[in-house]
C-alpha positions as CSV (number, residue, x, y, z in Angstrom):
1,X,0.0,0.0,0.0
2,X,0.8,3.6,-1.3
3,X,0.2,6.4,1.3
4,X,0.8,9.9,0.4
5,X,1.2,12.0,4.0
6,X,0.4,16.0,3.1
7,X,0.2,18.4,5.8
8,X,0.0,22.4,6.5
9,X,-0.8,23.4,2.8
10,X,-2.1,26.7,4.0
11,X,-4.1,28.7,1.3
12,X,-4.5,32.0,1.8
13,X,-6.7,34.7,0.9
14,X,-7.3,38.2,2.1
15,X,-10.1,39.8,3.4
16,X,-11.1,43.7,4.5
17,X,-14.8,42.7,5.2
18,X,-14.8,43.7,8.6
19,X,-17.7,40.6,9.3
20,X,-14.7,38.3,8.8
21,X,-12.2,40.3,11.1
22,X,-13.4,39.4,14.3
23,X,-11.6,36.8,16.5
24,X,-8.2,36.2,15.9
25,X,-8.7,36.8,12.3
26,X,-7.0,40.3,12.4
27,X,-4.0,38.9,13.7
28,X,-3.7,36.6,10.5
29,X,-4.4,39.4,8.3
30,X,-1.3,41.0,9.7
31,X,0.7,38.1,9.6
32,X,-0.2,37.9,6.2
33,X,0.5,41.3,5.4
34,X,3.6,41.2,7.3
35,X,5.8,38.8,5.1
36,X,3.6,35.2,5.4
37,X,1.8,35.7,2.1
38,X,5.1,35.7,0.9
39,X,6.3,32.2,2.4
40,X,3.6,30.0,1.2
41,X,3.5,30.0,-2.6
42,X,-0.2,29.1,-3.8
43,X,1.2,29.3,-7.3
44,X,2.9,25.7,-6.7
45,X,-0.2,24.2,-5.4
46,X,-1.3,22.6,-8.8
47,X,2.4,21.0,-9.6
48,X,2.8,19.8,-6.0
49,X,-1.0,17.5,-6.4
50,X,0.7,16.7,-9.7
51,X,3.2,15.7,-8.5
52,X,1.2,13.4,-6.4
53,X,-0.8,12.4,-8.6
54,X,2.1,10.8,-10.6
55,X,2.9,8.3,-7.4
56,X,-0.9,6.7,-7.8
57,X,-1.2,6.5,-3.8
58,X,-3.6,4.3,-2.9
59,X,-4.8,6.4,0.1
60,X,-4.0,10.2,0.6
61,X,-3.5,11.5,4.5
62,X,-4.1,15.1,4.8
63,X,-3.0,15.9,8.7
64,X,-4.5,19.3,8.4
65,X,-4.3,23.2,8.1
66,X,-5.1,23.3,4.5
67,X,-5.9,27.1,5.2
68,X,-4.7,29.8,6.9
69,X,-7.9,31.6,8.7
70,X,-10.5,29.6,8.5
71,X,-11.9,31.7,5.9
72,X,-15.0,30.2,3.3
73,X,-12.9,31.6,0.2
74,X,-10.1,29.8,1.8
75,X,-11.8,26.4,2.1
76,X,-13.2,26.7,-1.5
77,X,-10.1,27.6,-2.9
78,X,-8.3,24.5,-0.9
79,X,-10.9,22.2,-2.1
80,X,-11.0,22.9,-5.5
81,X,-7.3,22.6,-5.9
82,X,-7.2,19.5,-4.0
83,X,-10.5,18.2,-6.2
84,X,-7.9,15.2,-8.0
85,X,-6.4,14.3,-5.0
86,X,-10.5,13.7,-3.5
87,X,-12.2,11.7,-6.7
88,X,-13.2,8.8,-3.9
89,X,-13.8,9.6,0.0
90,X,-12.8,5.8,0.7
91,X,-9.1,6.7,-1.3
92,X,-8.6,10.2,0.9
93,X,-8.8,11.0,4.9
94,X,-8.9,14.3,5.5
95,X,-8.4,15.8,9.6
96,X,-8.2,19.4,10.7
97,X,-5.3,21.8,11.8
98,X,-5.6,24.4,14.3
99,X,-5.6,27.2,11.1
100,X,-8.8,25.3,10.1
101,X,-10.6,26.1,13.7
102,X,-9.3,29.7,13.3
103,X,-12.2,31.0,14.6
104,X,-15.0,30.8,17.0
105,X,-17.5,30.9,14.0
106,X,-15.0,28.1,11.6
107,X,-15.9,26.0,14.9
108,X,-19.8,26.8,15.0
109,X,-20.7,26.6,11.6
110,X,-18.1,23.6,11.1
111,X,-16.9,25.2,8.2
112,X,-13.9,22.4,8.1
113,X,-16.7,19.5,7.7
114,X,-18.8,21.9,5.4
115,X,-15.8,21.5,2.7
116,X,-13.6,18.1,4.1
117,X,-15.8,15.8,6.1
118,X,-16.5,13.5,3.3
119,X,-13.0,12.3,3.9
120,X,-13.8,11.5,7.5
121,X,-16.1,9.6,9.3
122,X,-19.2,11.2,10.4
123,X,-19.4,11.8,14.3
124,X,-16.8,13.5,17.0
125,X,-13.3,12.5,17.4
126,X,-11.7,10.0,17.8
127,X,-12.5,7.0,14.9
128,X,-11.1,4.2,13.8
129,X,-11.1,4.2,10.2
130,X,-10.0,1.0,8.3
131,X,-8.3,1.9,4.6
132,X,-7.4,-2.1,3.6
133,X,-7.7,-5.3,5.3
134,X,-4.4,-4.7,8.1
135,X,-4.5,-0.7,8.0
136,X,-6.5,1.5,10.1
137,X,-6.0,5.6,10.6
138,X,-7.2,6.3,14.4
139,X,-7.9,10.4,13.9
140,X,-7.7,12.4,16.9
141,X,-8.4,16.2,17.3
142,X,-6.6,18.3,19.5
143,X,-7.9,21.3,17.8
144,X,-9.5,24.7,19.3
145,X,-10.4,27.9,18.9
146,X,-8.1,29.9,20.8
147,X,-5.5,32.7,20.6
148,X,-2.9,30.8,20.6
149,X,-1.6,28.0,18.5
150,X,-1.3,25.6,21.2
151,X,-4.0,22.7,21.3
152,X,-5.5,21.1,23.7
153,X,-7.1,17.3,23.6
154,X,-10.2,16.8,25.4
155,X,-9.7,14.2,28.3
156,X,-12.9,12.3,26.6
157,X,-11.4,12.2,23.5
158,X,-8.3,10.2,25.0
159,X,-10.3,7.5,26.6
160,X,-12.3,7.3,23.7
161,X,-9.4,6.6,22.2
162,X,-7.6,4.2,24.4
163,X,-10.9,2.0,24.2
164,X,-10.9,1.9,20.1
165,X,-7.2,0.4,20.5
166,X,-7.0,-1.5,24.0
167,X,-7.7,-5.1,22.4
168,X,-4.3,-6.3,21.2
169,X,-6.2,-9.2,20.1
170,X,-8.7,-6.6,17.8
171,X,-6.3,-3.6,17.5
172,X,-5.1,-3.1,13.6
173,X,-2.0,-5.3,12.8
174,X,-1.3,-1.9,10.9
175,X,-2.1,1.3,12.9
176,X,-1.5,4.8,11.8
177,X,-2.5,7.6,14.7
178,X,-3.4,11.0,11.9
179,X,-3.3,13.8,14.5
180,X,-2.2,17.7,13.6
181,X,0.0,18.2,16.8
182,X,3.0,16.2,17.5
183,X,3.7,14.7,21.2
184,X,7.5,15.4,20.4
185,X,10.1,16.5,17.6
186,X,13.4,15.8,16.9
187,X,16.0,18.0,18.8
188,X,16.3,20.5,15.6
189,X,12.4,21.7,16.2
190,X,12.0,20.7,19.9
191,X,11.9,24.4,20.4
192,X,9.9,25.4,17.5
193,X,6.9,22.8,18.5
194,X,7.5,24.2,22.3
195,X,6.0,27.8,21.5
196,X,3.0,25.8,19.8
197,X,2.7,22.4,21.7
198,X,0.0,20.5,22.4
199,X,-0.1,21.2,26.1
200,X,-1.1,18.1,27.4
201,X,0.9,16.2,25.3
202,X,2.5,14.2,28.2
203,X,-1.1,12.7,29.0
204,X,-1.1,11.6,25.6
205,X,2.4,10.6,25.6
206,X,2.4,7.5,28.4
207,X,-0.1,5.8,26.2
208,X,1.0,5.9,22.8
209,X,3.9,4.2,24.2
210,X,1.1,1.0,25.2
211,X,0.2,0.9,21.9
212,X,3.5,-0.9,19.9
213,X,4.5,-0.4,16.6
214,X,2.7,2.6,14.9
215,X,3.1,5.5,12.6
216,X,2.3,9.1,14.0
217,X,1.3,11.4,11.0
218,X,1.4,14.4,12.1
219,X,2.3,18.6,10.9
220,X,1.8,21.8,12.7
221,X,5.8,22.4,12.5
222,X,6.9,23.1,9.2
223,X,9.6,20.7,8.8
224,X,9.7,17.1,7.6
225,X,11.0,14.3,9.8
226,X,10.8,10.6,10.7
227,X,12.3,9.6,14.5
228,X,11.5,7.5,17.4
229,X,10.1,9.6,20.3
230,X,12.1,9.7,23.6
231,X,9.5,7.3,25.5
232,X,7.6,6.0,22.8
233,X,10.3,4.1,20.8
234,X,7.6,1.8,19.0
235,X,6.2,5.2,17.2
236,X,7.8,5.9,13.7
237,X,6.8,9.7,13.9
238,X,6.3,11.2,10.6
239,X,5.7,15.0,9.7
240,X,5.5,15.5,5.9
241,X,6.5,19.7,6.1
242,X,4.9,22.1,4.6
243,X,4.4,21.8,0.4
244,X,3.6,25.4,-0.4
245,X,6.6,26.8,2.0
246,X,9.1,28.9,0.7
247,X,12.6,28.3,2.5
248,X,15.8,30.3,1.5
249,X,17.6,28.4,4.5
250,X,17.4,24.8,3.2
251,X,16.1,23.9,7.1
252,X,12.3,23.0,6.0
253,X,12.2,21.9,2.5
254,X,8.8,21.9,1.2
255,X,7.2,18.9,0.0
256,X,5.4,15.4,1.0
257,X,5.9,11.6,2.5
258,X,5.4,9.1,0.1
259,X,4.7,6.0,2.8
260,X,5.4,2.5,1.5
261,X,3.8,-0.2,3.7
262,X,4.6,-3.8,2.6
263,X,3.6,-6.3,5.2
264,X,5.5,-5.5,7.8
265,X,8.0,-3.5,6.0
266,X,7.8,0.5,5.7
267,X,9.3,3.0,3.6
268,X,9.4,6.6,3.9
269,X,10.5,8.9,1.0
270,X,10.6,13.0,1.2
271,X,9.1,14.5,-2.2
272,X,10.8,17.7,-1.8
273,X,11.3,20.7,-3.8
274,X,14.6,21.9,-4.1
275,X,14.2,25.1,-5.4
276,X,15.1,24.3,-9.1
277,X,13.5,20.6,-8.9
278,X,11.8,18.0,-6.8
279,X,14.2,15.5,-5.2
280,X,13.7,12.1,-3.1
281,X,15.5,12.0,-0.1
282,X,15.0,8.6,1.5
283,X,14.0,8.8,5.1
284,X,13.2,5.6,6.7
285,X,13.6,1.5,5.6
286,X,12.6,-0.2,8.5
287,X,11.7,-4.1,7.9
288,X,9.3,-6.2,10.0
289,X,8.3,-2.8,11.4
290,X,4.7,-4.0,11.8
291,X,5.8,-7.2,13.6
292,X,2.3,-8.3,13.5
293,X,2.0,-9.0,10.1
294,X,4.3,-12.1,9.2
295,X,6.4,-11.7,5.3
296,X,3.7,-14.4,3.8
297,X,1.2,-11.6,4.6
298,X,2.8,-9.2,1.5
């Protein structure tokens, strides 16, 4: 199986209708104004889901903030761009980011579902969504409408969760947790996620460790990676960056995770644009990762 991992595309769009500028929505008119306009290039939106296209994933993961405030021109604009990557809900899952809850009204009038919750199952976090016969994504949503970027999951929520997974016996021999914040980062960003954490992260931490070998899509931090998590050293953590983001520092190149599962096996390649052209950078092999699943499963 094919997974293509995308994550913080961030369209954009300005707005002086001063209905939309209430909430935090000023601030991310400035910050737009201010130089982040600048640093997410919507002109390279169409050759980046080319680009994807070309791979013929079997599933695409979308780990959120596919806008920037929660605006309705932003969420038509993201969906219509995304429209080939979306031809089949059962081929696409689709979760939110914490630009996607931008707002107290975003959240009310679930303007995230309105435009994305075909690629979802209906009802509240968390689910348990099966994609083939060994692979389940368990989505989780530790997003809020608050002014600042850290999240926040609901107590609830987590022992929802712990009782869709507890039954090693029932559990997916192939799991893959799809949630916007990560628990941790490598030491590079450990200070970048800090000022944007998810704050109860070490609740959440104790028991992703129970829950043996996984994958943790995640995004939020714009910066692709693939690491074992002080504590949870059964998690392959995966962020896939940010496509659209333009970096003159070579520190966050823009792109996407191309996921290879194979029985037990994974593969993780880095789609990344250089500046010039798109490169591969391998980022993990890891055989009989899913230990569940024996080779005469492939």
């Amino acid at each position: 199986m094919r997974i293509v991992h995308l994550s913080d595309i961030h369209v954009w769009r300005l707005t002086w209708n001063p209905l939309r500028l209430l909430n935090k929505r000023p601030v991310g008119m400035f910050d737009l104004l201010s130089g982040r306009a600048r640093k997410f290039r919507l002109e390279r939106l169409e050759e980046v889901v080319d680009r994807v296209r070309q791979l013929a994933p079997d599933h695409v993961l979308i780990t959120g903030d596919l806008t920037t405030t929660a605006l309705p021109s932003e969420f038509l604009a993201a969906r219509k761009a995304l429209n080939p990557l979306l031809t089949d809900p059962d081929r696409a899952t689709v979760i939110p980011g914490n630009h996607d809850r931008y707002t107290t009204g975003a959240v009310r009038y679930k303007k995230f579902e309105g435009a994305f919750g075909a690629f979802a199952p209906d009802g509240p976090y968390p689910w348990l969504r099966a994609i083939d016969r060994d692979t389940s994504i368990l989505g989780l949503d530790p997003t809020r409408s608050h002014l600042s970027a850290r999240g926040y999951l609901p107590p609830q929520q987590l022992e929802r969760a712990k009782a869709l997974v507890a039954d090693e016996k029932t559990r997916p021999k192939r799991l893959i947790v799809a949630c916007h914040y990560p628990v941790d980062a490598p030491e590079a960003y450990v200070r970048e996620l800090a000022k944007k954490r998810m704050v109860n992260a070490a609740s959440v931490r104790p028991w992703l460790a129970t829950l043996g070998p996984h994958l943790y899509c995640c995004g939020h931090v714009h910066a692709a990676w693939a690491f074992h998590p002080v504590g949870i050293p059964e998690e392959l953590c995966l962020n896939s960056g940010a496509p659209l983001l333009r970096d003159p520092t070579g520190q966050h190149l823009p792109g996407f995770l191309e996921i290879d599962l194979n029985g037990p096996d994974v593969r993780v390649i880095h789609h990344a644009w250089s500046g010039p052209e798109w490169i591969t950078v391998p980022m993990v092999d890891s055989p009989n990762f899913f230990r569940a699943l024996t080779p005469s499963s492939k």
